[in-house]
N, C-alpha and C positions, 0 to 999 in steps of 0.2 A: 134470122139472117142467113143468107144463103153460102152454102160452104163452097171455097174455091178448094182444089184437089192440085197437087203438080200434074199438068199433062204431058205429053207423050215430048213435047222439045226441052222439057226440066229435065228429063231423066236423058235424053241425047246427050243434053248439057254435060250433067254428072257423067257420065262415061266419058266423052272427051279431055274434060277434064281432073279424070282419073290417069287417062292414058298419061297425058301431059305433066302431071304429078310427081308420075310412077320414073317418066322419065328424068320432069330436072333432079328429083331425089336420088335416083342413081347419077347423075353427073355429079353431083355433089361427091356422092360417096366412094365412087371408082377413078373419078379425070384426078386426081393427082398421084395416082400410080400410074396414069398412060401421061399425064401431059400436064407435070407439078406446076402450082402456080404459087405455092411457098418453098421458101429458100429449104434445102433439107438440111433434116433432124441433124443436130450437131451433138445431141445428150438427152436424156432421159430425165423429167417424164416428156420429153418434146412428142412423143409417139402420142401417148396418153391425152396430150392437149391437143394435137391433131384430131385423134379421135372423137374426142370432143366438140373441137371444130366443126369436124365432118356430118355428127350426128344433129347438132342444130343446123347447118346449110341444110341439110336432107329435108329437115323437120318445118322450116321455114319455104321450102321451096315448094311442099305439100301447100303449106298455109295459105300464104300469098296467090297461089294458083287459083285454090276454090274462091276463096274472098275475092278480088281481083273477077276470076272470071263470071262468077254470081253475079257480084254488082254490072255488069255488061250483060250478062243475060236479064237481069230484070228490069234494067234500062229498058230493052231493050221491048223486052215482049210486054211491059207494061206501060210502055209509053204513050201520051195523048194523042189519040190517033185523029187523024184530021176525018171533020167531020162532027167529031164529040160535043156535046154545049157546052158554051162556057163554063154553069156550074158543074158540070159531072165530078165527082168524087172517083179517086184510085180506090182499088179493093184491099179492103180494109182485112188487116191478118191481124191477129190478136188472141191470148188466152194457149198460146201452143203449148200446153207440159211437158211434153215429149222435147220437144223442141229446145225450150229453156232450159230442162233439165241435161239435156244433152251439150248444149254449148258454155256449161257451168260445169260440168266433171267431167268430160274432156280436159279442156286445158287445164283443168288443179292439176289432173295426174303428169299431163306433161311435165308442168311446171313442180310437181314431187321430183319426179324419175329426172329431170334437168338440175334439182337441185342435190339431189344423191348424187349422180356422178359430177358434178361440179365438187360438193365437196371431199370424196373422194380423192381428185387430183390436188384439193386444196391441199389436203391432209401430207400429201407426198411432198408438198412444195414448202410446208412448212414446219414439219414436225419430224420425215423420213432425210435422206439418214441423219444418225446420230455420232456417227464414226467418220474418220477423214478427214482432209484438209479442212482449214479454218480461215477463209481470208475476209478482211476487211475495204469497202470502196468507199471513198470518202467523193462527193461530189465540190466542186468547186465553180466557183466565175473563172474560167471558161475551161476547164478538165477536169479528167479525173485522176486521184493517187490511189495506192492500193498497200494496203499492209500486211505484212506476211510474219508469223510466226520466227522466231529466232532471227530477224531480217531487221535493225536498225530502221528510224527511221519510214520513210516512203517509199515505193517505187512508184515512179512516173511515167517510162516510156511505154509499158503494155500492160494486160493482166496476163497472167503463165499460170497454165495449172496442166498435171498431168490428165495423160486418156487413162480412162476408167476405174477413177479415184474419185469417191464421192465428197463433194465439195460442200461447203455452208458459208453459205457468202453476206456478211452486215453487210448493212447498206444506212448511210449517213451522210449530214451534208455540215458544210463550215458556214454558208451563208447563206442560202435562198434555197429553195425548193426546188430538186432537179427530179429526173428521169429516168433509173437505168434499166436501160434495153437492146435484150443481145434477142435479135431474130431468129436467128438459126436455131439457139438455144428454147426457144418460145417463153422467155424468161423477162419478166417488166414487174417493176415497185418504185414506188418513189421515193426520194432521199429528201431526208426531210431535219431540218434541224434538230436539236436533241433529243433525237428519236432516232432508235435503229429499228428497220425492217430486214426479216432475215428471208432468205431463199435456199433450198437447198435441191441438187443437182445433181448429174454425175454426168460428165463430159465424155461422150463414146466415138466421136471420129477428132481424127487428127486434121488441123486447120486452123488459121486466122480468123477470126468473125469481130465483124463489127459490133463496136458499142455506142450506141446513142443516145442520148440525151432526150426524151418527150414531154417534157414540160421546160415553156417558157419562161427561162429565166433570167434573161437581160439580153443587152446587145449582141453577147459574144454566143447567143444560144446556137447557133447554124454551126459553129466551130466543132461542137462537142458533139463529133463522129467521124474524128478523127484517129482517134484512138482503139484497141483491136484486146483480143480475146485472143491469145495462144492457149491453142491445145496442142499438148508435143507427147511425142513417148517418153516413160521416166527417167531414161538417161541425158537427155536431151535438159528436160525438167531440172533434174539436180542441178547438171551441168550451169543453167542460168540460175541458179536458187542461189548456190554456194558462188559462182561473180558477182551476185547482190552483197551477201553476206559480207564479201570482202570489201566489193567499194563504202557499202555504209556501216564499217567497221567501226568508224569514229564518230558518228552521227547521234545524238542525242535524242533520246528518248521522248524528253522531257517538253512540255507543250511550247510552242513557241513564244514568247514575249517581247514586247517593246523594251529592246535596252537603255539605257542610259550611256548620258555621255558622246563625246567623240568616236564613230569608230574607225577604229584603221584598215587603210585601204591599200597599204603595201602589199607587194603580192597576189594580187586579183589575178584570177586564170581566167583570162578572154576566152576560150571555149565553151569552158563552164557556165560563163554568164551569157554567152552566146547560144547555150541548150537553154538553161532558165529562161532568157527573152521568150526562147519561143513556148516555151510551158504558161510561164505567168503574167506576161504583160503584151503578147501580140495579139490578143484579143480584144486591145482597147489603144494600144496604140503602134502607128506603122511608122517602116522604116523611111519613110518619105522626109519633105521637108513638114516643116512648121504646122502651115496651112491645110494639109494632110491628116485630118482629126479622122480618127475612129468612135473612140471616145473623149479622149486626152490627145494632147497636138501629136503629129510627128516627130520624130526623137532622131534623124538625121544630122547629125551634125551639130547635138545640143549641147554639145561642147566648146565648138570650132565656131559656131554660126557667130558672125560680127552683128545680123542682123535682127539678133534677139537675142542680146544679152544678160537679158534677166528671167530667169524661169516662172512658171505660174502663181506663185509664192512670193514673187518680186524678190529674191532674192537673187543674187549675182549667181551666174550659170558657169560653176566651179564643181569642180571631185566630188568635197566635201558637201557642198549644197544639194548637190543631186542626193545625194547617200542623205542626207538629212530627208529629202523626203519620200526617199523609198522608207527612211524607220520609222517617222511621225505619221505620214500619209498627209495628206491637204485635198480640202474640199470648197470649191470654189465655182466659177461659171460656169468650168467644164463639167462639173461632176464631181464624184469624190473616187481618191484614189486611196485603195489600203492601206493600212499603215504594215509594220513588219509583221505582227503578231498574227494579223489577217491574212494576207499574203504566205506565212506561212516559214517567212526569209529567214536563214541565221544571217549573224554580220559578216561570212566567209561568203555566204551568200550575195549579200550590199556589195562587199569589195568587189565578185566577181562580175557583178553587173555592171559595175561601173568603169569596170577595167572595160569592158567589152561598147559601152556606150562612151568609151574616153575613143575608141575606135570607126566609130561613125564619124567621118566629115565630108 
């Protein structure tokens, strides 16, 4: 059989497309020190993962070039030239050792050396440090809380950790499978029901960074990135650690449950249940009227309203009846709504919400 040889426009090819290589592999690995297109490192190993990053764009942009540009050149130069008979046969390649050999231990070794520094950073993300803060994120339908050490109770409105304190963050969910993911931090795992995933970090610039949620997990999924990452200096840090301390002084440890009984709703703090609205129920339902479904009707006036008197439950639209199904929960046309235990509520809780929805008209 007669041996074809690359001629003199393969090896053009090969240099151009070396040139071209050589270049998008450096844009990879230099444009985000001239011209970032990830949000910056906010902690460590963000650097590590970058690099990372940087070193498969580089590695991929090699790749894609030759392949990509190859398949164009042999289009190209071996294409049915007019004129040829119908039955002509393309040039048959076949039996290359060289060849086969080469595009079989190439990419192992990539794919070694890709998986040593992958696990390298794993290692740091999961097992480094072993000292320092200890917080817990718990995910929920539609936010997140966060548990702190000697700290009652939850914290809901942000995460707070000091700069340059190495953190180890559980990560767990109460009902469906979420997401958490701080960008800045280059930091993502999933929360997942009785299962904790652990991450550990150490937060090096002072700043806000967003938390988001990437995995879908109901209606309220686009809500949950909302919510933020304080990184402060330690005084600052204390400073909000020991105001948690105090507000959830009296805050119960103990898992939440479905109580029994009547509960009292004297005393409700309409602030209070006016923060909680927006924590754990305006992800499903708005302040609108009736008609106004998110997931569950509008809650405007579900007190007041003459023209729907009876709540979802068929039940008269009373104090007491609303608070009966924030503790039972009810599942109906609309969907189903938590009960207390779910939600998370105590009965101080109940009262406050219902102080604050006695306030809608």
């Amino acid at each position: 059989m007669e041996t074809n040889k690359p001629g003199r426009g393969f090896w053009v090819t090969t240099a151009i497309l070396a040139v071209i290589s050589i270049a998008g592999a450096l844009y990879f690995w230099l444009m985000p020190s001239v011209q970032p297109w990830l949000p910056p490192e906010g902690g460590h190993p963000g650097d590590q993962v970058d690099w990372l990053f940087r070193f498969m764009a580089s590695a991929a942009a090699v790749l894609y070039t030759f392949v990509v540009g190859y398949v164009i050149y042999f289009a190209i130069a071996y294409r049915r030239r007019r004129g040829d008979p119908p039955d002509a046969l393309g040039v048959h390649v076949h039996d290359n050792t060289k060849l086969e050999i080469a595009w079989t231990v190439v990419p192992t070794l990539f794919v070694i050396v890709l998986s040593i520094l992958s696990i390298k950073i794993w290692y740091v993300l999961q097992v480094q440090p072993t000292n320092g803060l200890v917080v817990e994120s718990i995910g929920r339908q539609w936010y997140f809380t966060f548990r702190y050490p000697n700290v009652n109770g939850e914290v809901t409105d942000a995460m707070h950790l000091p700069v340059n304190m190495p953190v180890t963050l559980n990560l767990t969910s109460d009902d469906v499978i979420h997401s958490f993911w701080v960008p800045d931090m280059r930091l993502k795992a999933d929360m997942i029901p009785g299962m904790i995933n652990t991450i550990r970090f150490t937060p090096t610039r002072v700043g806000r960074y967003q938390i988001i949620c990437t995995e879908f997990c109901g209606t309220g999924h686009s809500t949950m990135e909302k919510q933020t990452m304080v990184v402060q200096p330690m005084p600052a840090y204390l400073a909000w650690y020991h105001d948690w301390q105090q507000r959830n002084a009296h805050v119960s440890n103990a898992p939440p449950t479905v109580t029994s009984g009547t509960i009292a709703l004297a005393g409700g703090n309409v602030a209070a249940g006016r923060a909680l609205f927006s924590q754990k129920c305006s992800a499903c339902h708005a302040l609108g009227p009736f008609e106004q479904r998110i997931v569950g009707p509008g809650l405007r006036g579900v007190l007041h309203d003459e023209s729907h008197p009876d709540l979802v439950d068929g039940d008269e639209a009373t104090p007491a009846d609303v608070a009966k199904i924030l503790q039972n929960g009810f599942t109906g046309s609309m969907g189903h709504m938590p009960n207390q235990a779910q939600n998370g509520l105590s009965n101080k809780d109940i009262a406050n919400l219902v102080a604050y929805l006695n306030t809608l008209k």
